[in-house]
Biopython code that builds the backbone (N, CA, C, O; Angstrom):
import numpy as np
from Bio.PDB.StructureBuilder import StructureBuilder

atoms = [
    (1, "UNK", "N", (-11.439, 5.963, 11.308)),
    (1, "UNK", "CA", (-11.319, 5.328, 10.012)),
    (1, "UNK", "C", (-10.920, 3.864, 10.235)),
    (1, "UNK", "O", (-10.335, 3.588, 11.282)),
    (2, "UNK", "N", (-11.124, 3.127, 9.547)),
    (2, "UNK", "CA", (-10.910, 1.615, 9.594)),
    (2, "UNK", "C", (-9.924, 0.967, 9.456)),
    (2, "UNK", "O", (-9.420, 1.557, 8.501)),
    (3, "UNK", "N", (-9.191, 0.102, 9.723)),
    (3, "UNK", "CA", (-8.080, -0.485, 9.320)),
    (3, "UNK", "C", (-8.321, -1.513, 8.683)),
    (3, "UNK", "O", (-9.055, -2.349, 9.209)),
    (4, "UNK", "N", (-7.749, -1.763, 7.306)),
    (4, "UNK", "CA", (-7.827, -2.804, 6.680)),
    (4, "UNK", "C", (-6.111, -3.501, 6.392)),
    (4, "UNK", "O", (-5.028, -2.942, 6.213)),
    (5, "UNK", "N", (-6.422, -4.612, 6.442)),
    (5, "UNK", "CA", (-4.985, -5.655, 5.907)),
    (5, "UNK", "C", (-5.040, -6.187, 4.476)),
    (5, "UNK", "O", (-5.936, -6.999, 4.245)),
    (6, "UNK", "N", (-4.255, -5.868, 3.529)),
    (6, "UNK", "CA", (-4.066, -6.304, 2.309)),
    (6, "UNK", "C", (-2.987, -7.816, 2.775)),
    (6, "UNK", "O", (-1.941, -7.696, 3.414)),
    (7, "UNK", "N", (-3.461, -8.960, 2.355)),
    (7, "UNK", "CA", (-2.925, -10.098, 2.533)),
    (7, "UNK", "C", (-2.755, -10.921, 0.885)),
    (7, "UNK", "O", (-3.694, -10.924, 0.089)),
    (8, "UNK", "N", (-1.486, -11.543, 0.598)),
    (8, "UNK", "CA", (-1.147, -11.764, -0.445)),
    (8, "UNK", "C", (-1.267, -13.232, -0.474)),
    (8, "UNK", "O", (-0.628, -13.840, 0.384)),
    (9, "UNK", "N", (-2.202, -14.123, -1.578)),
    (9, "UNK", "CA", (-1.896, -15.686, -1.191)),
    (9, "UNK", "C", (-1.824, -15.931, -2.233)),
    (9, "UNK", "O", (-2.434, -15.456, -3.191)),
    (10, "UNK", "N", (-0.676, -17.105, -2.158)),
    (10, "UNK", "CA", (-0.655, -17.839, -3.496)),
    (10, "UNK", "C", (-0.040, -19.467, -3.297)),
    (10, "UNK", "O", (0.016, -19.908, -2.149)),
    (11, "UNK", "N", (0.244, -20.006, -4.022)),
    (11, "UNK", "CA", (0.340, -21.340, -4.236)),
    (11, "UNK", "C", (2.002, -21.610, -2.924)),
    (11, "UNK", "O", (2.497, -22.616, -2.415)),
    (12, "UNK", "N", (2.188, -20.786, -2.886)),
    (12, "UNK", "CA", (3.593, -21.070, -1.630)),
    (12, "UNK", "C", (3.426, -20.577, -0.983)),
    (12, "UNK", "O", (4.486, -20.351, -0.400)),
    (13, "UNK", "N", (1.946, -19.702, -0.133)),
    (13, "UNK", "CA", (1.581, -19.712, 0.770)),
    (13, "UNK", "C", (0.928, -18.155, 0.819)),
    (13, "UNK", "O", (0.467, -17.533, -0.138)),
    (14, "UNK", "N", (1.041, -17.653, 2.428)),
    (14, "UNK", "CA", (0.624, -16.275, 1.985)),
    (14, "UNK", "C", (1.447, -15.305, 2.884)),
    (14, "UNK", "O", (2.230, -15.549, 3.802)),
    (15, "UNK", "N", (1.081, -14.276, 2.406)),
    (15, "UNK", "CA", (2.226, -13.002, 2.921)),
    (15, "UNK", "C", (1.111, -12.392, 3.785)),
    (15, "UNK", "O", (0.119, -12.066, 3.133)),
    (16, "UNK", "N", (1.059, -12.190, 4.957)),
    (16, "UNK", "CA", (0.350, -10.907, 5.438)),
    (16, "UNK", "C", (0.752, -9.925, 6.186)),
    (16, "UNK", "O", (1.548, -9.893, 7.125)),
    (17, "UNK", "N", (0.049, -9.030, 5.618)),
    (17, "UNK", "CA", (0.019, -7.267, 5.790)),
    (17, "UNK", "C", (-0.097, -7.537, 7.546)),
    (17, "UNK", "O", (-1.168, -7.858, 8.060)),
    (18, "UNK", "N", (0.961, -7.382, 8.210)),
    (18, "UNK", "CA", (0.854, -7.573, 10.033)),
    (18, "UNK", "C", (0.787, -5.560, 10.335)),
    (18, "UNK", "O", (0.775, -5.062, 11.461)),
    (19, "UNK", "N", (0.761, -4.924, 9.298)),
    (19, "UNK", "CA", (0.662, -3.400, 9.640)),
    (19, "UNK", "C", (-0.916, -2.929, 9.285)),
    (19, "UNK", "O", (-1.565, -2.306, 10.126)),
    (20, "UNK", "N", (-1.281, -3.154, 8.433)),
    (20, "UNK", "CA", (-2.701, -2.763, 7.471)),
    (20, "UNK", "C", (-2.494, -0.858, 7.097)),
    (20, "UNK", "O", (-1.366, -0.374, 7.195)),
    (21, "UNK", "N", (-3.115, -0.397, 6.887)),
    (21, "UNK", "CA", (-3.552, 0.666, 6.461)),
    (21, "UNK", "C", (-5.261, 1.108, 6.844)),
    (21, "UNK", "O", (-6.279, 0.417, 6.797)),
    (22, "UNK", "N", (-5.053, 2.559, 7.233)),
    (22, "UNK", "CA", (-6.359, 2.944, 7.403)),
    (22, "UNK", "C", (-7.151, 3.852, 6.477)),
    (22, "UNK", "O", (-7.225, 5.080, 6.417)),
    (23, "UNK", "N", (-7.743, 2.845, 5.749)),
    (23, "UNK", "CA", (-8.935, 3.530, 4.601)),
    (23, "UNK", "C", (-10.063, 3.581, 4.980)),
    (23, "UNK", "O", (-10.455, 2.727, 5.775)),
    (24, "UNK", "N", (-11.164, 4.880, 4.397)),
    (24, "UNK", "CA", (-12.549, 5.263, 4.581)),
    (24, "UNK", "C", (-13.406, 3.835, 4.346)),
    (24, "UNK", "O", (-14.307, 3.481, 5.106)),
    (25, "UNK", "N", (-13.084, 3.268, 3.464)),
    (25, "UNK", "CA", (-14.176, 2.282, 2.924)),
    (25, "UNK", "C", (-13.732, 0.855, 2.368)),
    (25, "UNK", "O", (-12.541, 0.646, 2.139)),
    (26, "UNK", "N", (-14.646, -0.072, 2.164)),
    (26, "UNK", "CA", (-13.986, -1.380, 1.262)),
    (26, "UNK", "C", (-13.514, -0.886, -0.266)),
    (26, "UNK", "O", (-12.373, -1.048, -0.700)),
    (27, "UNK", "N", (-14.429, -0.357, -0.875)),
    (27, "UNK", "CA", (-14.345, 0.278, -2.230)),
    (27, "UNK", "C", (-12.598, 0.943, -2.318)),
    (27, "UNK", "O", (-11.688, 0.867, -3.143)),
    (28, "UNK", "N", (-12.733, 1.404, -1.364)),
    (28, "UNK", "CA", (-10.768, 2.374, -1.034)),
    (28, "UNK", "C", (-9.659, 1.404, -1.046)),
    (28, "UNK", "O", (-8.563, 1.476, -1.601)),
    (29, "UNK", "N", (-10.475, -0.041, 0.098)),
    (29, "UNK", "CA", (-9.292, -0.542, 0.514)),
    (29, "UNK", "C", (-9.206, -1.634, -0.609)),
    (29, "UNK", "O", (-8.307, -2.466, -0.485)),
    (30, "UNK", "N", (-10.136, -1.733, -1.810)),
    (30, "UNK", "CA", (-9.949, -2.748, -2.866)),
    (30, "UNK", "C", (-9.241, -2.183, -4.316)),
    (30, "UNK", "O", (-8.450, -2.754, -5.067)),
    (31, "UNK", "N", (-9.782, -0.984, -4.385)),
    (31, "UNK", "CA", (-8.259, 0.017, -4.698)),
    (31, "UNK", "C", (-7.109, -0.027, -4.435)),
    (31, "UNK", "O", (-6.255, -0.275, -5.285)),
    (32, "UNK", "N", (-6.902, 0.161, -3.442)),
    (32, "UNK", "CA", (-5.307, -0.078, -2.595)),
    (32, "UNK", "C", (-4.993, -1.353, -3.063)),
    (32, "UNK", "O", (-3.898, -1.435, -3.620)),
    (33, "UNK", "N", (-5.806, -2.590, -2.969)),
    (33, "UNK", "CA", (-5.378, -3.924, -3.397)),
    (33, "UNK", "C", (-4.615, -3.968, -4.659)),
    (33, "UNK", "O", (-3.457, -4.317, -4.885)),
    (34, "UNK", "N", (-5.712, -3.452, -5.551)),
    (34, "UNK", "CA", (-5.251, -3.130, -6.916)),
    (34, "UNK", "C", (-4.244, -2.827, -7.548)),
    (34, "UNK", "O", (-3.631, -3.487, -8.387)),
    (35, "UNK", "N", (-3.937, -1.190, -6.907)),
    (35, "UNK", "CA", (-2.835, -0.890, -6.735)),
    (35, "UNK", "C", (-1.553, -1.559, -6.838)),
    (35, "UNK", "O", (-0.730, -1.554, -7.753)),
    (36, "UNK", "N", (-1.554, -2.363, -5.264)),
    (36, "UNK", "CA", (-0.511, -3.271, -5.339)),
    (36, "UNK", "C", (-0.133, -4.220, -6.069)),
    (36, "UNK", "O", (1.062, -4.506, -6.147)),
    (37, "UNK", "N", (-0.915, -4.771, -6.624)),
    (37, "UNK", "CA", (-1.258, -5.898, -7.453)),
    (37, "UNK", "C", (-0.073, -5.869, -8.880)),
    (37, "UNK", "O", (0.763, -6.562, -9.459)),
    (38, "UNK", "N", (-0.845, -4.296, -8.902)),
    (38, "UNK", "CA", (-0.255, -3.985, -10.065)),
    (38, "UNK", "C", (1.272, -4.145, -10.222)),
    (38, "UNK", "O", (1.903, -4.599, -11.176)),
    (39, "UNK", "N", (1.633, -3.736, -9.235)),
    (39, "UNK", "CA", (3.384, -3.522, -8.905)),
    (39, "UNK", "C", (4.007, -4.943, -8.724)),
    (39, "UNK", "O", (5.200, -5.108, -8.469)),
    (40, "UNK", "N", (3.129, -5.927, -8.872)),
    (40, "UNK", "CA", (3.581, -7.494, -8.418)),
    (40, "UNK", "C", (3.203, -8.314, -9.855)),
    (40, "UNK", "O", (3.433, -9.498, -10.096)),
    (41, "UNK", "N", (2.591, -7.375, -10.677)),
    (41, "UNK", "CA", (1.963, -8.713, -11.793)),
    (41, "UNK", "C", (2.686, -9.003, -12.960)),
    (41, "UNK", "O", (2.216, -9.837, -13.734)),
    (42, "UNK", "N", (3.792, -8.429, -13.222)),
    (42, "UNK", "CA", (4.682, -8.237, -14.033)),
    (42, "UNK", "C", (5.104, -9.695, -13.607)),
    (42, "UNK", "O", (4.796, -10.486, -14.498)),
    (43, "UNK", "N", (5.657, -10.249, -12.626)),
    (43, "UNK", "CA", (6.609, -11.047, -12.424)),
    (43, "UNK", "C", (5.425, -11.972, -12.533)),
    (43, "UNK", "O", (5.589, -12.853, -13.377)),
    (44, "UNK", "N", (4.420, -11.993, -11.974)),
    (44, "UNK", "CA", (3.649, -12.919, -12.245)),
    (44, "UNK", "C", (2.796, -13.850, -13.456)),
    (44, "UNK", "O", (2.115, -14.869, -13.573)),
    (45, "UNK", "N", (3.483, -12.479, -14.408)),
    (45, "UNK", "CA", (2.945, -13.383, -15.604)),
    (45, "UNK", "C", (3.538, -14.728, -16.332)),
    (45, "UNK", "O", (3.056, -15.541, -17.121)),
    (46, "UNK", "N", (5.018, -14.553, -15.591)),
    (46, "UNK", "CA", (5.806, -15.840, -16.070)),
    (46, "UNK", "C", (5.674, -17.184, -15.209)),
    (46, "UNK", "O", (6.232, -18.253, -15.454)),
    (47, "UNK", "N", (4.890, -16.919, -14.244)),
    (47, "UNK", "CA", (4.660, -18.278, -13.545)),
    (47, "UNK", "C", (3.383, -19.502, -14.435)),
    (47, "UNK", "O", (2.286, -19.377, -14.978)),
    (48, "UNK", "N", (4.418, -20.714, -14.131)),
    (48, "UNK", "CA", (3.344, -21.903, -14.562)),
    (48, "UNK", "C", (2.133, -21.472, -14.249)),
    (48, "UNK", "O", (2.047, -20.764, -13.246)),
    (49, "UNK", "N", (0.900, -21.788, -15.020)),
    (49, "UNK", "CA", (-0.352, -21.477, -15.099)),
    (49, "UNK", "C", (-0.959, -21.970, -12.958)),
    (49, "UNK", "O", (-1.515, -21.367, -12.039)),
    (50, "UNK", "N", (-0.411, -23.268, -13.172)),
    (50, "UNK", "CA", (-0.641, -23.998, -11.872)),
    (50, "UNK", "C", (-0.342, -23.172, -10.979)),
    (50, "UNK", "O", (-1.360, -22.941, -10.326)),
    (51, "UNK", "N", (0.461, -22.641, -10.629)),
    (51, "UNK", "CA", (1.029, -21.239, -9.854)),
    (51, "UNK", "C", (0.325, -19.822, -9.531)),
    (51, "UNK", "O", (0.053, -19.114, -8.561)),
    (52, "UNK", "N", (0.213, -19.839, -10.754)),
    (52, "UNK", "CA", (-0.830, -18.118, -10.866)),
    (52, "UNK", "C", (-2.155, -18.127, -10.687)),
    (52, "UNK", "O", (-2.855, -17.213, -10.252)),
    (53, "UNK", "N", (-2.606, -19.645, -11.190)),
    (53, "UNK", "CA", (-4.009, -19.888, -10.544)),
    (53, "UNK", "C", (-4.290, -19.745, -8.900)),
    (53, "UNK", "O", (-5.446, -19.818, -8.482)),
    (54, "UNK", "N", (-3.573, -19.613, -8.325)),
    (54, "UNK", "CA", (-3.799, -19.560, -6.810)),
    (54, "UNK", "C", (-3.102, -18.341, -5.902)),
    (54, "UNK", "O", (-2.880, -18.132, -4.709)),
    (55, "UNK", "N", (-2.862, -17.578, -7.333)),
    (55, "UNK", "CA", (-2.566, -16.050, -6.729)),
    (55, "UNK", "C", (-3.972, -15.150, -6.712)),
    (55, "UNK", "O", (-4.834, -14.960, -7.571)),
    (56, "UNK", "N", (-3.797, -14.656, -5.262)),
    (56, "UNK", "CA", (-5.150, -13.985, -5.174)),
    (56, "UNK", "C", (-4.798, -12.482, -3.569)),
    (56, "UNK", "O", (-3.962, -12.750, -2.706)),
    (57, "UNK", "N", (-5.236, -11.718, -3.543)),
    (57, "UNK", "CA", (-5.423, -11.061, -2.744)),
    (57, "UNK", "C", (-6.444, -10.963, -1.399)),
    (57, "UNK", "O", (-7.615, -10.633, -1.585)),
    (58, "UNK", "N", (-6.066, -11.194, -0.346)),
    (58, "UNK", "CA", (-7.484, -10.979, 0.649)),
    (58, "UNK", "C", (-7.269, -10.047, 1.539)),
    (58, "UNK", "O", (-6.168, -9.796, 2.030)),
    (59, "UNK", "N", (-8.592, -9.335, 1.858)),
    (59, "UNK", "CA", (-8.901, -7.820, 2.502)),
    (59, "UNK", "C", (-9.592, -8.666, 3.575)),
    (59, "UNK", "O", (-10.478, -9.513, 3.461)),
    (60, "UNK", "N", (-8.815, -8.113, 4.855)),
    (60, "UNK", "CA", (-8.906, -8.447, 5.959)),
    (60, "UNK", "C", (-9.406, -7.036, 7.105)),
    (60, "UNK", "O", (-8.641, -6.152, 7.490)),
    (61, "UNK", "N", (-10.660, -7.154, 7.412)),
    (61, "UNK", "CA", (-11.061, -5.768, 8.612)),
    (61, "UNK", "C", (-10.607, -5.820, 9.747)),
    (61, "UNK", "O", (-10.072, -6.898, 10.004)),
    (62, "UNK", "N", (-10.603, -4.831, 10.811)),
    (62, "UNK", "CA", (-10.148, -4.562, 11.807)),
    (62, "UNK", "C", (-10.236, -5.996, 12.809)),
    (62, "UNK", "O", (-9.447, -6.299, 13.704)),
    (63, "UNK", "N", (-11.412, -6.735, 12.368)),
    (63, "UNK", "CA", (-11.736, -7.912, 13.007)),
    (63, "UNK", "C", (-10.895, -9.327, 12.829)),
    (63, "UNK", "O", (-11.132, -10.441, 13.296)),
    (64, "UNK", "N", (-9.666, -8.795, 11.854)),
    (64, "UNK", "CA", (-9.342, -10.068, 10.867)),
    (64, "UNK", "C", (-10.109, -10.678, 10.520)),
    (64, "UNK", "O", (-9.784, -11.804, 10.895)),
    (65, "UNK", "N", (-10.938, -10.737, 10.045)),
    (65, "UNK", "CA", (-12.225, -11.474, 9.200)),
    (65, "UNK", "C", (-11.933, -11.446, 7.685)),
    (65, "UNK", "O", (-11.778, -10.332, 7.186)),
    (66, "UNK", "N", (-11.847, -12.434, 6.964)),
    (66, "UNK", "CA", (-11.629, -11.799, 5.779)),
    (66, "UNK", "C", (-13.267, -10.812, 5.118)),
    (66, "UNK", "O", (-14.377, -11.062, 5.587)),
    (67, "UNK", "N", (-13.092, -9.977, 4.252)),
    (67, "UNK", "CA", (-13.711, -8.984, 3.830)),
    (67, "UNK", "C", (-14.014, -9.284, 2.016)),
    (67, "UNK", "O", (-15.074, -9.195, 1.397)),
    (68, "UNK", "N", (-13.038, -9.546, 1.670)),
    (68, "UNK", "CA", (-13.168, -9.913, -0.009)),
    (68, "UNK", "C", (-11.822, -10.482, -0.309)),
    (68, "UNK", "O", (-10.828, -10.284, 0.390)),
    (69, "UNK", "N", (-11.853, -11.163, -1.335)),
    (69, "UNK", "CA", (-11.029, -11.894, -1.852)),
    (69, "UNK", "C", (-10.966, -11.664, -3.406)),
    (69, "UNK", "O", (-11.878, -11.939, -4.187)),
    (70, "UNK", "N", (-9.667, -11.080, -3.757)),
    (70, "UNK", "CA", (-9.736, -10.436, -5.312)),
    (70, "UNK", "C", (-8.956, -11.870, -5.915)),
    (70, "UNK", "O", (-7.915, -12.274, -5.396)),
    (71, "UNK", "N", (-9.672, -12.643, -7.193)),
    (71, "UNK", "CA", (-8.688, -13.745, -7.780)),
    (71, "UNK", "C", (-7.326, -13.317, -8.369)),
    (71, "UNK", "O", (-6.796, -12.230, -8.136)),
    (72, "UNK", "N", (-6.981, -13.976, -8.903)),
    (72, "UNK", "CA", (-5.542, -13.870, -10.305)),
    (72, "UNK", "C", (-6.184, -13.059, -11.047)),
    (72, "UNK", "O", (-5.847, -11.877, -11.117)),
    (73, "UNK", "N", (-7.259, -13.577, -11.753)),
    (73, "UNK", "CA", (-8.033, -13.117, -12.958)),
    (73, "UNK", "C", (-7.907, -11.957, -12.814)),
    (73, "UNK", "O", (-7.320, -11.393, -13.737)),
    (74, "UNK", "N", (-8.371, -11.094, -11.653)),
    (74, "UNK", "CA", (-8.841, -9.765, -11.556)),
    (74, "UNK", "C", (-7.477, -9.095, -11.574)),
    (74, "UNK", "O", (-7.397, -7.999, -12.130)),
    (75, "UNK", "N", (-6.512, -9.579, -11.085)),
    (75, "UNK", "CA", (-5.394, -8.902, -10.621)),
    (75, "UNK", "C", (-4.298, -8.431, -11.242)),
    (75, "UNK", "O", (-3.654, -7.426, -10.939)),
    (76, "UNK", "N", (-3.997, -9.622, -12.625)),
    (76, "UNK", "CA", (-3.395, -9.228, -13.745)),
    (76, "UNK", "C", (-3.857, -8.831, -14.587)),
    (76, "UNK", "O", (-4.979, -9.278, -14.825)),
    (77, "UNK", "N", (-3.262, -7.715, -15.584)),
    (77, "UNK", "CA", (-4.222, -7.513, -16.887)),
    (77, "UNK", "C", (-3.804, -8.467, -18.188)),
    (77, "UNK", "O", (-4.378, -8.439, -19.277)),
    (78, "UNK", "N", (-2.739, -9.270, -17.856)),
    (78, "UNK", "CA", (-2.273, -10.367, -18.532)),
    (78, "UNK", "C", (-2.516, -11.634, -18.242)),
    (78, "UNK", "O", (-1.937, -12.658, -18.606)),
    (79, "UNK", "N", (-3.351, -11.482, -17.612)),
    (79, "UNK", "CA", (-4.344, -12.875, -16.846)),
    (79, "UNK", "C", (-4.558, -13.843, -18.409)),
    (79, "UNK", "O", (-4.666, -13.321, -19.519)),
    (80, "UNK", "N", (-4.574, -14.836, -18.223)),
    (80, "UNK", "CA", (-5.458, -15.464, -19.173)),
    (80, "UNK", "C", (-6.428, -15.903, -19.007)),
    (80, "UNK", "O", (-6.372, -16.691, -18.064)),
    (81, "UNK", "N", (-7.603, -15.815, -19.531)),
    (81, "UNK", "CA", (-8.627, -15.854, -19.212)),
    (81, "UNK", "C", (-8.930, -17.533, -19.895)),
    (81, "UNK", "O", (-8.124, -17.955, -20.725)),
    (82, "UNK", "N", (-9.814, -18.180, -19.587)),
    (82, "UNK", "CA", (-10.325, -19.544, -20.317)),
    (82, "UNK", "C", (-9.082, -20.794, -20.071)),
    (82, "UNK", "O", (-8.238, -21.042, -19.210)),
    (83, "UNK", "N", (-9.314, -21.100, -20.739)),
    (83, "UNK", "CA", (-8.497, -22.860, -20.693)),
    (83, "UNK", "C", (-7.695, -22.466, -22.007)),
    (83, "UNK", "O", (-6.917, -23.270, -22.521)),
]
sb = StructureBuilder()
sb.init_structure("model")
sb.init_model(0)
sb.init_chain("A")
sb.init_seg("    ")
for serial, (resi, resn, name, xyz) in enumerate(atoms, 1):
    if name == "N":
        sb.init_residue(resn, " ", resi, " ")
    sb.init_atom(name, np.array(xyz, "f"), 0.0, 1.0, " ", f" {name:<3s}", serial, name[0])
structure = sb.get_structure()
């Protein structure tokens, strides 16, 4: 099974997953992203717009390569969307 790294970036830099997790698929390991996301977006809704704009998630494969990159948008459900 694959190892993927959930890596956290945002405007003060980024956090990375130095353990990863081993999921069947990208589809699994962008789930898992999600997941986490979720448990982090609460706090994130009170940040300056400038701030949250550059919160984003990246899925990193066994290769460290990045794999996908989930935005803000996707990540909060309190995102604001538009200008």
């Amino acid at each position: 099974m694959p190892r993927f790294y959930i890596d956290l970036r945002s405007h003060f830099g980024t956090n990375e997953d130095t353990i990863g997790v081993d999921l069947p698929d990208i589809a699994t390991a962008k789930a898992e992203a999600l997941k986490r996301a979720a448990s982090l977006a609460e706090g994130w809704d009170h940040l300056p717009a400038q701030y949250s704009a550059d919160i984003g998630i990246e899925i990193v494969g066994e290769d460290l390569k990045p794999l996908l990159s989930i935005p803000y948008i996707e990540l909060s459900p309190h995102a604001k969307h538009g200008g």
